[in-house]
GULODO-317325 format. One line per 8 residues: their letters; for each residue z, x, y of N, C-alpha, C. Coordinates in Angstrom, 1 decimal, padded with zeros to 4 digits, always signed. Layout:
<rs>
a) Z,X,Y,Z,X,Y,Z,X,Y; ...
</rs>
This chain:
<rs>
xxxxxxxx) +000.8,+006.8,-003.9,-000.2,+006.5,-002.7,+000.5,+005.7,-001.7; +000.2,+006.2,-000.3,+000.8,+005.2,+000.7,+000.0,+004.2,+001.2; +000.4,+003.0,+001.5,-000.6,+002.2,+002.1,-000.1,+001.2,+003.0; -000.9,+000.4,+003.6,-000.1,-000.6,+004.4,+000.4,-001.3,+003.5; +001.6,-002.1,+003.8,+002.2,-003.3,+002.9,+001.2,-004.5,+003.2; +001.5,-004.9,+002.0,+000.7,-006.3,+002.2,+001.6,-007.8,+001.9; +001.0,-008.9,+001.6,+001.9,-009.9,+001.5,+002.5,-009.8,+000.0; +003.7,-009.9,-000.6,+004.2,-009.3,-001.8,+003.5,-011.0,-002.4
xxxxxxxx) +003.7,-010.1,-003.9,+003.0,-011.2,-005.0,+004.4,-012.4,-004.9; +005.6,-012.0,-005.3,+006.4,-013.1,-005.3,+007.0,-012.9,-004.2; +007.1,-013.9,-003.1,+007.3,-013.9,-001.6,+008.8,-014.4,-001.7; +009.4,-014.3,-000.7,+011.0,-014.6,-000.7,+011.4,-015.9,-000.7; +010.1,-016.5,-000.3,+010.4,-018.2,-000.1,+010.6,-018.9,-001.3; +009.5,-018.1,-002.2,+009.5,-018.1,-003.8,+010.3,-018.4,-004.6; +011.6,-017.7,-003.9,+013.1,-017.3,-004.7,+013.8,-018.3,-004.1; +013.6,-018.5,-002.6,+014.6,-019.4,-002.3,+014.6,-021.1,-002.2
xxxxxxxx) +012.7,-021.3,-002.5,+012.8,-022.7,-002.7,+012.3,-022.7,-004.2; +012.7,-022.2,-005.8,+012.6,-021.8,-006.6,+011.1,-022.4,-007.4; +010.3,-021.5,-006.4,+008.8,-022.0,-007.0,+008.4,-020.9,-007.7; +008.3,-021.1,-009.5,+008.1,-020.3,-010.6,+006.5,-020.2,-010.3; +005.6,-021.4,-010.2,+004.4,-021.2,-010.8,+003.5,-020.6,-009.7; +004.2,-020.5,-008.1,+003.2,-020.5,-007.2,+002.9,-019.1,-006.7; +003.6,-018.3,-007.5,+003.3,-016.6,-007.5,+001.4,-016.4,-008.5; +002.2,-017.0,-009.6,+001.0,-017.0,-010.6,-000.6,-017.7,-010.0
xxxxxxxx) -000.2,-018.5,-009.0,-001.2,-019.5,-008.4,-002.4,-018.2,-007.5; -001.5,-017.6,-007.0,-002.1,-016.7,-005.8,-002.4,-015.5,-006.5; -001.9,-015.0,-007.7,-002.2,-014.3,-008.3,-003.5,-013.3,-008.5; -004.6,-014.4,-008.8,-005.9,-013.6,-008.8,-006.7,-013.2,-007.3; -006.2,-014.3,-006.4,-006.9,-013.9,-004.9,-006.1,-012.5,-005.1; -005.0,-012.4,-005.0,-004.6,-010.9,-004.4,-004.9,-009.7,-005.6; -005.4,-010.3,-007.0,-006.2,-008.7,-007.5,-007.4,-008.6,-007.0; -007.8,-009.6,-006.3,-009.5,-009.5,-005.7,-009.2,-008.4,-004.7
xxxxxxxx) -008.0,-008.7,-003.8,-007.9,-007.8,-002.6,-007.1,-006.8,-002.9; -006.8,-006.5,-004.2,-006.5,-005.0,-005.0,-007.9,-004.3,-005.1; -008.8,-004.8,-005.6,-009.6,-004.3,-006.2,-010.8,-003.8,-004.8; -010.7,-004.8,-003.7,-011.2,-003.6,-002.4,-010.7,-002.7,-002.1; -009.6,-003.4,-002.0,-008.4,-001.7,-001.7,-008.6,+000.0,-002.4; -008.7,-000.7,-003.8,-008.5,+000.6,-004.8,-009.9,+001.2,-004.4; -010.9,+000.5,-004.9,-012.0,+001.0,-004.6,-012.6,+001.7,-003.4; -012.2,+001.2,-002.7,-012.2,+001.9,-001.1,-011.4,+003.1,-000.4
xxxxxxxx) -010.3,+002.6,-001.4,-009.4,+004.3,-001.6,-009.7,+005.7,-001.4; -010.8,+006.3,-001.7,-011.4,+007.8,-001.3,-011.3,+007.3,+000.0; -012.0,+006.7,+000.2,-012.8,+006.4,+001.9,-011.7,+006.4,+002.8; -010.0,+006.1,+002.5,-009.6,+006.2,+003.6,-008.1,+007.0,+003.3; -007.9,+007.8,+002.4,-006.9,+008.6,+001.7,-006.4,+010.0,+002.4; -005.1,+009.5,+003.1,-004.4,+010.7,+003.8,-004.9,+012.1,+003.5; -004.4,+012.9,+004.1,-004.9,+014.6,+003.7,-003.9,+014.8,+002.4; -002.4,+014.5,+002.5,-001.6,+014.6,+001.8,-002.3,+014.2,+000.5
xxxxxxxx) -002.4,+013.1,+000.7,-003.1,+012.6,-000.9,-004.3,+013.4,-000.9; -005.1,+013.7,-000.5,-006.6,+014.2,-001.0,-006.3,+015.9,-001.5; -005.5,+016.2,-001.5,-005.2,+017.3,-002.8,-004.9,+016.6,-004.1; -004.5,+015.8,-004.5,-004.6,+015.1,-005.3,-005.9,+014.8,-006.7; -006.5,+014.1,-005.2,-007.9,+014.2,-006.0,-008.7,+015.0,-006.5; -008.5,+016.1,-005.2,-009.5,+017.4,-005.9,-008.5,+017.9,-007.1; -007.3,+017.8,-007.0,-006.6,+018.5,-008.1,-007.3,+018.2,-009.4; -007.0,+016.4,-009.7,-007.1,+015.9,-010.8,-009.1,+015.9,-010.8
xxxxxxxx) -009.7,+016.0,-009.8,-011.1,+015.9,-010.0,-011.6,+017.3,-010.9; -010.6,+018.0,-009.9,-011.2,+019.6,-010.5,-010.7,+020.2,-012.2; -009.5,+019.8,-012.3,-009.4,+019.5,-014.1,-009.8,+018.7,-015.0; -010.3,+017.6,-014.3,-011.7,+016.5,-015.2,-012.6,+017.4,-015.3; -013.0,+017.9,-014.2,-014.2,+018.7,-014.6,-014.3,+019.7,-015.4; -013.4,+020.6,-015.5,-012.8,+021.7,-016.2,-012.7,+021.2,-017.4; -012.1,+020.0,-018.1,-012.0,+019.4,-019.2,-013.4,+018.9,-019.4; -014.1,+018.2,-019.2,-015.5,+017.7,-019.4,-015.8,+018.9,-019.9
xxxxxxxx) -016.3,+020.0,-019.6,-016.7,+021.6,-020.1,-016.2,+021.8,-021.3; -015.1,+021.7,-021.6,-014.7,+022.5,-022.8,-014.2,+021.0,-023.8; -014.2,+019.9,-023.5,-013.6,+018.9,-024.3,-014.6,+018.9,-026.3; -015.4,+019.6,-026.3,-016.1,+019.6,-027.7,-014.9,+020.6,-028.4; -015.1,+022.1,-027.7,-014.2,+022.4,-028.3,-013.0,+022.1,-028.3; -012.0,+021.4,-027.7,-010.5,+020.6,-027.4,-010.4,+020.0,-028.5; -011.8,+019.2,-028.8,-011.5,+018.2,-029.9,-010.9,+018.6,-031.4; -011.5,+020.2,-031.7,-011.4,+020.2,-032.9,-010.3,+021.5,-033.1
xxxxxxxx) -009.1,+021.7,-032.2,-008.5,+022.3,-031.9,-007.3,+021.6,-032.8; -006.9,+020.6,-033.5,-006.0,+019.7,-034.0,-006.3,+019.8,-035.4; -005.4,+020.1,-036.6,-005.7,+020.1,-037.8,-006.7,+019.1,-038.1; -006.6,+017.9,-037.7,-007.3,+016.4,-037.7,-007.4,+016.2,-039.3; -006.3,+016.1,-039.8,-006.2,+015.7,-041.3,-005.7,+013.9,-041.5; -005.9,+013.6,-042.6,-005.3,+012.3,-042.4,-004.4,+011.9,-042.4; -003.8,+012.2,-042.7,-002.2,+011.4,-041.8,-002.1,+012.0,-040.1; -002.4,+012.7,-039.8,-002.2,+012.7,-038.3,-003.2,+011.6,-037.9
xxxxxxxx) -004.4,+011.2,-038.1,-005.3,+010.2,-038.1,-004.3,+008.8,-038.3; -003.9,+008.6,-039.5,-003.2,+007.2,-039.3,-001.8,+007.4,-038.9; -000.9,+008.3,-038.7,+000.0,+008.3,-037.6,+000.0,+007.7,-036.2; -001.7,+008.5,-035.7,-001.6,+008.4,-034.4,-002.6,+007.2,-033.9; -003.0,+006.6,-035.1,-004.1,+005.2,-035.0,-002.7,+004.0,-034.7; -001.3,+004.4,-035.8,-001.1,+003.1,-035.6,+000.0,+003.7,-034.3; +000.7,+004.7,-033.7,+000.9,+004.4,-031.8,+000.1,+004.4,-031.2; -001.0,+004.4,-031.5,-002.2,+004.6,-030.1,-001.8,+002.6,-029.7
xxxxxxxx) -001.6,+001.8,-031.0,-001.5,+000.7,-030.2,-000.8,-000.2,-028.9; +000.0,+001.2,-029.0,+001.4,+000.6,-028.4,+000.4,+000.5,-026.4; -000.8,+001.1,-026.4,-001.2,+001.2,-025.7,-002.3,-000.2,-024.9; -002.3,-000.5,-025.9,-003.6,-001.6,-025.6,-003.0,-003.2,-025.1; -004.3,-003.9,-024.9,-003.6,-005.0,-023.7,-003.0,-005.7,-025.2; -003.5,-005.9,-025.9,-002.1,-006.9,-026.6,-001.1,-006.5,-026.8; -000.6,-005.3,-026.6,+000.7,-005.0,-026.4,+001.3,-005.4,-025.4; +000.6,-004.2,-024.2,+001.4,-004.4,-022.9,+001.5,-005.8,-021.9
xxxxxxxx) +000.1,-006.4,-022.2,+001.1,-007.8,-021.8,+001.8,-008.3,-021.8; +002.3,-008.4,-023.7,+003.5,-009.2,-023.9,+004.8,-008.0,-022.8; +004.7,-007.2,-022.9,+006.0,-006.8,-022.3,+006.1,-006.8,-021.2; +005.0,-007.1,-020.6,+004.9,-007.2,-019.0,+005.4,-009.0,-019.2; +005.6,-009.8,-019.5,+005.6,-011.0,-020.0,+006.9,-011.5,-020.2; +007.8,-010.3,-020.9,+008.8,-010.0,-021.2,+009.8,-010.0,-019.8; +009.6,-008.9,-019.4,+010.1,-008.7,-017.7,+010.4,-009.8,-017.1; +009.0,-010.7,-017.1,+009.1,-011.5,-016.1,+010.0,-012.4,-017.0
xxxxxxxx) +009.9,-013.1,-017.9,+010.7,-014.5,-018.2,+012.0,-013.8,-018.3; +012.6,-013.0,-018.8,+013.5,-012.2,-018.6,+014.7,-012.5,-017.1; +013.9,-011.9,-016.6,+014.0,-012.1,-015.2,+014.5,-013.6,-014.7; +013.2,-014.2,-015.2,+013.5,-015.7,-014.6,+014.6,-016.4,-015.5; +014.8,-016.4,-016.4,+016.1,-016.7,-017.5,+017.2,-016.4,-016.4; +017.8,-015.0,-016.5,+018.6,-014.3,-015.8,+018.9,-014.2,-014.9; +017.8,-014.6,-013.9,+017.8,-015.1,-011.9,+018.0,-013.7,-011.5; +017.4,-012.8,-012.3,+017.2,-011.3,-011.6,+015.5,-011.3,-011.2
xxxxxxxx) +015.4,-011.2,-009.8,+014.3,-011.4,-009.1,+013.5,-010.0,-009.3; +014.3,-008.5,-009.7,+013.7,-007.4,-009.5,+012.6,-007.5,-010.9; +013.6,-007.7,-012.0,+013.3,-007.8,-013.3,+011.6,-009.0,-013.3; +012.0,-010.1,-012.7,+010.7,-010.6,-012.3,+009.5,-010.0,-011.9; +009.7,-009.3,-011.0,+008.7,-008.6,-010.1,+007.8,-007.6,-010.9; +009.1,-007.2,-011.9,+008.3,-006.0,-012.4,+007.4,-006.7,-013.3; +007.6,-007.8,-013.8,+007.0,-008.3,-014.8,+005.5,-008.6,-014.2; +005.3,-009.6,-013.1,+004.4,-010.1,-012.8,+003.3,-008.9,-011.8
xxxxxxxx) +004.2,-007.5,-011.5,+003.3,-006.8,-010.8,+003.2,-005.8,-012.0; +003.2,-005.8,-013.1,+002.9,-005.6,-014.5,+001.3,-005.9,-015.3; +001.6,-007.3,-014.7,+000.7,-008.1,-015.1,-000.6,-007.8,-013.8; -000.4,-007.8,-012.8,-001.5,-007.4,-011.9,-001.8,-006.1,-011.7; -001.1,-004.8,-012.2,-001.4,-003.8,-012.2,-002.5,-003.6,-013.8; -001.9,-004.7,-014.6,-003.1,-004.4,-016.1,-004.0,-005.0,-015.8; -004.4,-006.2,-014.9,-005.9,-006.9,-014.4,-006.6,-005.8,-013.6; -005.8,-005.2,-012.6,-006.8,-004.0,-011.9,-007.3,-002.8,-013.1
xxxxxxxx) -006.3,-002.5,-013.8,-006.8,-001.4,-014.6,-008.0,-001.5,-015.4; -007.5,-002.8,-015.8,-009.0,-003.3,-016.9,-010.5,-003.5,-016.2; -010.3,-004.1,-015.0,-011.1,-004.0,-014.3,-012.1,-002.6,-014.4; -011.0,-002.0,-013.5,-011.5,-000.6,-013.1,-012.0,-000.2,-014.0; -011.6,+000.3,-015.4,-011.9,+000.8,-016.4,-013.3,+000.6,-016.9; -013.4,-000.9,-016.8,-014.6,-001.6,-017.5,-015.6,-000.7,-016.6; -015.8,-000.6,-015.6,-017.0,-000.9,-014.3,-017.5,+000.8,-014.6; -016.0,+001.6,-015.0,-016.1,+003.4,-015.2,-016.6,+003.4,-016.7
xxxxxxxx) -016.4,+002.8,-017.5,-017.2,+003.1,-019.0,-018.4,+002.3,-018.6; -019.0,+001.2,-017.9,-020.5,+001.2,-017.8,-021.4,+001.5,-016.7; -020.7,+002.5,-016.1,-021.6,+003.3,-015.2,-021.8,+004.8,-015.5; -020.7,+004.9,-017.0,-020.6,+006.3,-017.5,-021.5,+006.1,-019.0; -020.8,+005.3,-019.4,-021.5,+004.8,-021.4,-021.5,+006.2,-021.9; -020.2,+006.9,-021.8,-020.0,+008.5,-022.4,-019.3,+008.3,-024.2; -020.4,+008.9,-025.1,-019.7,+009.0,-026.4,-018.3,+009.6,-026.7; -018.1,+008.8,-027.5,-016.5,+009.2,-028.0,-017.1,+010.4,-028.6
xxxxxxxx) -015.6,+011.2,-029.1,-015.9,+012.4,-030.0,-016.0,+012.2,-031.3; -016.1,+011.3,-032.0,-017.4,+011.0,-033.1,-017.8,+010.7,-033.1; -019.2,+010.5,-032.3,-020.1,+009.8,-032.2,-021.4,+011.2,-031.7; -022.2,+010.7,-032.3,-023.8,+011.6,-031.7,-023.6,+013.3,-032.4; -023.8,+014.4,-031.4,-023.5,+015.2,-031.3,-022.1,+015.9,-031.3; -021.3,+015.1,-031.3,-019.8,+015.0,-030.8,-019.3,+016.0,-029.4; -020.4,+016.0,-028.4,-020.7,+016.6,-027.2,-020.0,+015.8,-026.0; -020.1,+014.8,-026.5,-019.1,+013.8,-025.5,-020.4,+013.2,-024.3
xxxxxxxx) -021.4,+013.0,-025.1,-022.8,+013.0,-024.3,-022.4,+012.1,-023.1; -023.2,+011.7,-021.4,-022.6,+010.5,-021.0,-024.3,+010.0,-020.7; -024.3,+008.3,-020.6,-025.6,+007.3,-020.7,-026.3,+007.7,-021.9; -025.4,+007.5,-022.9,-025.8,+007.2,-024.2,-026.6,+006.3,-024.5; -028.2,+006.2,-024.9,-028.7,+004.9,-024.8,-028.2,+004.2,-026.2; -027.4,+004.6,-026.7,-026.9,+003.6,-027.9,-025.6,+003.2,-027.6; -024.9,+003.5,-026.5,-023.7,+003.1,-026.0,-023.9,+002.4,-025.1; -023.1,+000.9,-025.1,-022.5,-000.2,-024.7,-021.1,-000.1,-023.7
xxxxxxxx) -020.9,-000.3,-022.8,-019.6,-000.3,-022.3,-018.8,-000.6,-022.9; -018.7,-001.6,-024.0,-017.3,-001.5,-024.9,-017.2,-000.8,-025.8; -018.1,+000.2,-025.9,-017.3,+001.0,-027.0,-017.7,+002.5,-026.4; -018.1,+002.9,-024.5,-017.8,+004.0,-024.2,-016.8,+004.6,-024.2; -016.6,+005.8,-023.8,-014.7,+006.4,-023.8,-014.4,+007.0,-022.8; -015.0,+006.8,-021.7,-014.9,+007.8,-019.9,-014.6,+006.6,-019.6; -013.2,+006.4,-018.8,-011.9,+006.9,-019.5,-011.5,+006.3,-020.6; -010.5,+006.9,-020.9,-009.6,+005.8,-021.9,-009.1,+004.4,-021.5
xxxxxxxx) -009.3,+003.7,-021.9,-008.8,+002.7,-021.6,-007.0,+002.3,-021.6; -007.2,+003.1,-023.1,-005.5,+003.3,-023.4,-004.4,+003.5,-022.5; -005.4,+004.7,-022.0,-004.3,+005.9,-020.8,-004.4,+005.2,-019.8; -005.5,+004.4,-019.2,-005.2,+003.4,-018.1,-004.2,+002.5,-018.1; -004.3,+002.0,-018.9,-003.2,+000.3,-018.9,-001.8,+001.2,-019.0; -001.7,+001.9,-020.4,-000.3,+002.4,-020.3,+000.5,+003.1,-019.2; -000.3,+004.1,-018.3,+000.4,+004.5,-017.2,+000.0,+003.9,-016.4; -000.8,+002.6,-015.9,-000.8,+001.4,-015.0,+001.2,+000.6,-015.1
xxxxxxxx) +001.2,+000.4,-017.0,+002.5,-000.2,-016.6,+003.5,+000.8,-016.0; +003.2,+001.9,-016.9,+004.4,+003.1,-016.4,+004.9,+003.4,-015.3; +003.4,+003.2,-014.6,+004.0,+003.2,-012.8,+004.5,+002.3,-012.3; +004.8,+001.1,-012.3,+005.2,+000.2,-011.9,+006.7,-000.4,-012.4; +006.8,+000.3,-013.8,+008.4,+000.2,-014.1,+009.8,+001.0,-013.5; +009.0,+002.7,-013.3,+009.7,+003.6,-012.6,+010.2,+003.0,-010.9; +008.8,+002.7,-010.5,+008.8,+002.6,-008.7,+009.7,+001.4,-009.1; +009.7,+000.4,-009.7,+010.8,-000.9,-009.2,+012.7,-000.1,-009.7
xxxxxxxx) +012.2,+001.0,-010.8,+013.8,+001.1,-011.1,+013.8,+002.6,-011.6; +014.1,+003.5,-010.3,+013.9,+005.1,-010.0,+015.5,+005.3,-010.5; +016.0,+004.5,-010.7,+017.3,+004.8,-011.4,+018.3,+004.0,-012.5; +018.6,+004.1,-013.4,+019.2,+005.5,-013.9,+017.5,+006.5,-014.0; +017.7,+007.3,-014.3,+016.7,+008.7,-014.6,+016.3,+008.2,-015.9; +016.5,+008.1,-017.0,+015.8,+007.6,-018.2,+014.7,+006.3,-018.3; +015.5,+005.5,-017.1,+013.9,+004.6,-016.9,+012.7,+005.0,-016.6; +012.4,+006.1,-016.1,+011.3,+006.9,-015.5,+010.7,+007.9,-017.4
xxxxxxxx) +012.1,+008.0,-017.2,+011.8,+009.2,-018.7,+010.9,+008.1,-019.6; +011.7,+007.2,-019.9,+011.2,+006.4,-021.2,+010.0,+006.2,-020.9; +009.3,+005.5,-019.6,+008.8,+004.7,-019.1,+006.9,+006.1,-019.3; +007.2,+007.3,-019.1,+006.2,+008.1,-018.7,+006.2,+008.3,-020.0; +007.2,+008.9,-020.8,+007.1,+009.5,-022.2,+005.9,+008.4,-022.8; +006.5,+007.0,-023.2,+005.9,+006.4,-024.0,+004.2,+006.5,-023.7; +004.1,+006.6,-022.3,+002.6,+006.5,-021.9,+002.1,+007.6,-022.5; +002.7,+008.9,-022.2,+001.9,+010.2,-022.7,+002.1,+009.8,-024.3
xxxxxxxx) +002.8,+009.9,-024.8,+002.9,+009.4,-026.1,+001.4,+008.6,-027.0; +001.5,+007.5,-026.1,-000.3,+007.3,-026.4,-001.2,+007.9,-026.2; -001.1,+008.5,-025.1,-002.3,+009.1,-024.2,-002.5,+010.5,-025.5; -001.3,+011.2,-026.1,-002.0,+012.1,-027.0,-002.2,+011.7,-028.7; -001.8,+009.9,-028.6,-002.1,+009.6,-029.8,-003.5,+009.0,-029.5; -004.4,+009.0,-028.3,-005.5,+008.5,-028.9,-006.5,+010.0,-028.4; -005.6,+011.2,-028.3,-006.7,+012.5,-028.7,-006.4,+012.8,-030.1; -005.4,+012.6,-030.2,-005.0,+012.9,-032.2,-005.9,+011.8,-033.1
xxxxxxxx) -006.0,+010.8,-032.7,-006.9,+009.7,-033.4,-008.7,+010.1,-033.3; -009.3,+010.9,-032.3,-010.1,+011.8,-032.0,-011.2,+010.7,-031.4; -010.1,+009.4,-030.7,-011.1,+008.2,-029.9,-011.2,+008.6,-028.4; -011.4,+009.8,-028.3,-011.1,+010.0,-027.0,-011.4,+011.6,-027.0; -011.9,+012.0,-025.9,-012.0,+013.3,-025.5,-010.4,+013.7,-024.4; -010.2,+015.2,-024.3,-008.7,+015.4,-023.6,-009.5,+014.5,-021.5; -010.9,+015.0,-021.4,-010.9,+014.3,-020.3,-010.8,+012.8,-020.0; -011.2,+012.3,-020.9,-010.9,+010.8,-020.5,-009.9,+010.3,-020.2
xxxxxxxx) -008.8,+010.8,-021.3,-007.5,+010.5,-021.2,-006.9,+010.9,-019.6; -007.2,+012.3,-019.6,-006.8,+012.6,-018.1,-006.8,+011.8,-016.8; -008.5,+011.3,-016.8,-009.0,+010.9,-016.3,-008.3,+009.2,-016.2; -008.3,+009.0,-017.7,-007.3,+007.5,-017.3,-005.9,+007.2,-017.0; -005.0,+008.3,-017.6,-003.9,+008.6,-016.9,-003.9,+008.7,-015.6; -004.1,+009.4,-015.3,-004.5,+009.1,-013.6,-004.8,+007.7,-012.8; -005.4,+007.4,-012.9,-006.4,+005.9,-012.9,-005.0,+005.2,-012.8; -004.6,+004.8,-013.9,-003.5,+004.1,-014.2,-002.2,+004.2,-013.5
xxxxxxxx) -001.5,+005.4,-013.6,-000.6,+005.9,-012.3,-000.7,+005.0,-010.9; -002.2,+005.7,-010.5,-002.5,+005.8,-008.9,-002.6,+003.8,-008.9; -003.1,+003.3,-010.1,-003.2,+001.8,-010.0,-001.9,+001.3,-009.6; -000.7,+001.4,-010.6,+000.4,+001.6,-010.7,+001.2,+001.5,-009.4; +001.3,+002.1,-008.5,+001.6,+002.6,-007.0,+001.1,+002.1,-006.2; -000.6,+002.0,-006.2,-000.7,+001.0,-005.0,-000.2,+000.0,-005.4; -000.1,-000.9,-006.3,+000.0,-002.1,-007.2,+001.6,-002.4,-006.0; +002.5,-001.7,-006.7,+004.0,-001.8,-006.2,+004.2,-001.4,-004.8
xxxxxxxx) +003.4,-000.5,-004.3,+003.4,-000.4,-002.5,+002.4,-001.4,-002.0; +001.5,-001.8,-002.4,+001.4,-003.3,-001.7,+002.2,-004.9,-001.8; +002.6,-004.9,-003.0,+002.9,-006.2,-003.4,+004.7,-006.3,-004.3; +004.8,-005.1,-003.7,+006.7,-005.1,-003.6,+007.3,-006.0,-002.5; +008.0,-006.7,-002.9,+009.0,-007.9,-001.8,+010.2,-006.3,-001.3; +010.0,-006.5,+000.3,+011.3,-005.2,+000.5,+012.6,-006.2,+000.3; +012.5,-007.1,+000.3,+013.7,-008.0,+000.6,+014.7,-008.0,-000.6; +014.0,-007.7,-001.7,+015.0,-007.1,-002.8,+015.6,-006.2,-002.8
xxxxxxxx) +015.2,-005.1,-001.9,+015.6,-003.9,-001.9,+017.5,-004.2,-000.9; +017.1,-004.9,+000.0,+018.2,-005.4,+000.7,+019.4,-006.7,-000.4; +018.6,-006.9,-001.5,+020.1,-007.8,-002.0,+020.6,-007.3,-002.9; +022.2,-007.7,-003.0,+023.0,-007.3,-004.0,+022.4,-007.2,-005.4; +022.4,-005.9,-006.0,+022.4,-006.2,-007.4,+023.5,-006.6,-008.6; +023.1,-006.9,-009.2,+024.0,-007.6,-010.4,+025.4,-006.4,-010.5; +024.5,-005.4,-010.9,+025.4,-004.4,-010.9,+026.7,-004.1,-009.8; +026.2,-004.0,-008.9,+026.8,-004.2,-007.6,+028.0,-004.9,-007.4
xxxxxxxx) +027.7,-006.4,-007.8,+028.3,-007.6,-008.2,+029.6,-007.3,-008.4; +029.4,-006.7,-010.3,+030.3,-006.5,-011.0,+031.4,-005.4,-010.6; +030.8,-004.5,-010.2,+031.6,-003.2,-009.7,+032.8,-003.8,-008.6; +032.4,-004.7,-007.7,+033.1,-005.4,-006.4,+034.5,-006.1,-007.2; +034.3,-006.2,-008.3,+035.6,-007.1,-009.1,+036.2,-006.3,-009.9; +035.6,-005.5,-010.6,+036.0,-004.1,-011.5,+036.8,-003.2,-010.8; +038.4,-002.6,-011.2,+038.8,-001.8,-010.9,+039.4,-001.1,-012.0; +038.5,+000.3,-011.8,+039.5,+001.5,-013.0,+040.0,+002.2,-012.6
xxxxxxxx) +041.3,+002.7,-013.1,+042.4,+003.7,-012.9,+042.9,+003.7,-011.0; +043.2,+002.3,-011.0,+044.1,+002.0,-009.9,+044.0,+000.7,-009.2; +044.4,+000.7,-008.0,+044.1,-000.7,-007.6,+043.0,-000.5,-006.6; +042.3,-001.6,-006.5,+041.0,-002.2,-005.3,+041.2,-001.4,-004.0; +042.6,-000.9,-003.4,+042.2,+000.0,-002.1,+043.6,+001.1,-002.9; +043.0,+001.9,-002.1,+043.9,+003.4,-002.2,+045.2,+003.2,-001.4; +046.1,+004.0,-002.1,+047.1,+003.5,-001.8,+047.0,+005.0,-000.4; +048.2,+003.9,+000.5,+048.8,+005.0,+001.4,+049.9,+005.9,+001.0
xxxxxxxx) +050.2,+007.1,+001.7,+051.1,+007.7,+001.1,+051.7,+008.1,+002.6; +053.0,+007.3,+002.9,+053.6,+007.3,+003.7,+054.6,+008.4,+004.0; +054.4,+008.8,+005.4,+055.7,+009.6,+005.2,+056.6,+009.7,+005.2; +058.1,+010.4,+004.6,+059.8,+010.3,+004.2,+059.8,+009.9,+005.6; +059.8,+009.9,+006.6,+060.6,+009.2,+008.1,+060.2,+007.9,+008.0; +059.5,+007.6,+007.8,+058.7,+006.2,+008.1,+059.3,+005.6,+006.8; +059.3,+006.2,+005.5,+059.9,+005.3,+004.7,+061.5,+005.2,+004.9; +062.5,+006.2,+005.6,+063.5,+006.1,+005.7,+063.7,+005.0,+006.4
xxxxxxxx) +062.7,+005.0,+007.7,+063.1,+004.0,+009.0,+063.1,+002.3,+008.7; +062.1,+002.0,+007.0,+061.9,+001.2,+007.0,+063.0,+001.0,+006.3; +063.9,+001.3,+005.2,+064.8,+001.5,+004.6,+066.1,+001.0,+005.6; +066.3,+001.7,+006.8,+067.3,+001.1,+007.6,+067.1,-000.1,+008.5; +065.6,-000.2,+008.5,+065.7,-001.6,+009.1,+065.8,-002.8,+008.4; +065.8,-003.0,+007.1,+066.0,-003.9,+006.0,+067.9,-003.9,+005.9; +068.6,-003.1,+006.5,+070.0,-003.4,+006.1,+070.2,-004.2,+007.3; +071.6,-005.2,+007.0,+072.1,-005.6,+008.1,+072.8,-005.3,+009.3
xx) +072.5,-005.9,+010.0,+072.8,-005.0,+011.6,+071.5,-004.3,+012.1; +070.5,-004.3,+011.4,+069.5,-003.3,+012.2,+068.4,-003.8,+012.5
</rs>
């Protein structure tokens, strides 16, 4: 998603007069002003992007319709049941905090500012998701697929918003981080791989666990993503994008299979000429 930039979570002055705690300080005002943003989002979403929505609106929908029978499309024996019970965790906030957590001290140990960023816009991409999430399971209170009729009923009067399943909550947070690990580091190519895999990874360990219908998940993958993106296109510092990386660093002193400039390859007159000017008399 494009948006205007806004003021980044860890500002440059941050780094240069080495204030660790005063990112964390401003922290919650700017998920407050995440959270108008996102929400307000239909209301002012390029053309470009608004295929998007209908895309992903119009296969929620399409999923909602057939998710009873989706469900029972999977042997659903038990060991796929506790296979996919114990990765589904890898999805939930006590996981992904710590790793968002990770990044950042990481980061600050190592004086790599990017590695920071990701950490802390990690951390505010999983407050918006949770957010969001909560507000969409209790204006939905849609049964899981064991529960009731296993119809996937939604305003269940026996359902509570913690234990509706429109969306997943799962599929939120984990492609909330996902997106935000890729956009800070689109390269090498396997950070992106790892980074999506692991999310889908959950996302079909909590339909194999049968806590979830295929729409919810969709529906929160999505969520998560789009959280993800604005998260990093508002509250990305560009000013990292302009400093040396570590990598960079090392390369500048590193020389393989030759020396630091390429040699010239002079030609026979020029090397003769220099040849006779080195004797005496000349």
């Amino acid at each position: 998603m494009e948006g205007q930039h806004a003021p980044p979570t860890i500002k440059t002055k941050d780094i240069e007069q080495e204030k660790k705690i005063t990112p964390w300080k401003r922290l919650p005002r700017y998920i407050l002003h995440d959270q108008k943003g996102i929400w307000t989002s239909p209301f002012h979403t390029s053309k470009s992007d608004a295929k998007w929505w209908a895309i992903f609106g119009g296969t929620t929908g399409l999923l909602i319709a057939t998710d009873k029978w989706t469900s029972k499309q999977l042997p659903n024996t038990r060991d796929q049941i506790a296979v996919a019970k114990w990765t589904s965790r890898f999805g939930a906030g006590y996981s992904l905090l710590p790793v968002s957590g990770t990044f950042y001290f990481i980061g600050l140990g190592a004086n790599n500012e990017r590695f920071r960023e990701t950490g802390i816009l990690g951390v505010e991409a999983l407050a918006n998701a949770e957010i969001l999430v909560d507000v969409v399971k209790l204006a939905t209170r849609r049964e899981r697929a064991l529960e009731g009729n296993g119809n996937g009923s939604f305003w269940g009067e026996k359902i509570s918003f913690w234990n509706a399943g429109f969306p997943s909550g799962h599929a939120v947070n984990s492609w909330a981080l996902a997106s935000v690990v890729p956009h800070e580091y689109p390269r090498p190519l396997i950070v992106p791989i790892v980074s999506y895999g692991l999310a889908t990874a959950v996302c079909a360990s909590r339909f194999a666990v049968r806590k979830h219908f295929a729409s919810d998940i969709l529906l929160g993958g999505s969520m998560g993503w789009f959280i993800g993106d604005y998260v990093f296109a508002k509250r990305h510092n560009r000013d990292l994008d302009k400093r040396e990386s570590a990598i960079d660093r090392v390369r500048a002193h590193v020389h393989l299979g030759g020396p630091a400039r390429a040699a010239q390859l002079a030609h026979p007159d020029a090397e003769r000429s220099a040849a006779l000017a080195a004797l005496p008399g000349f």
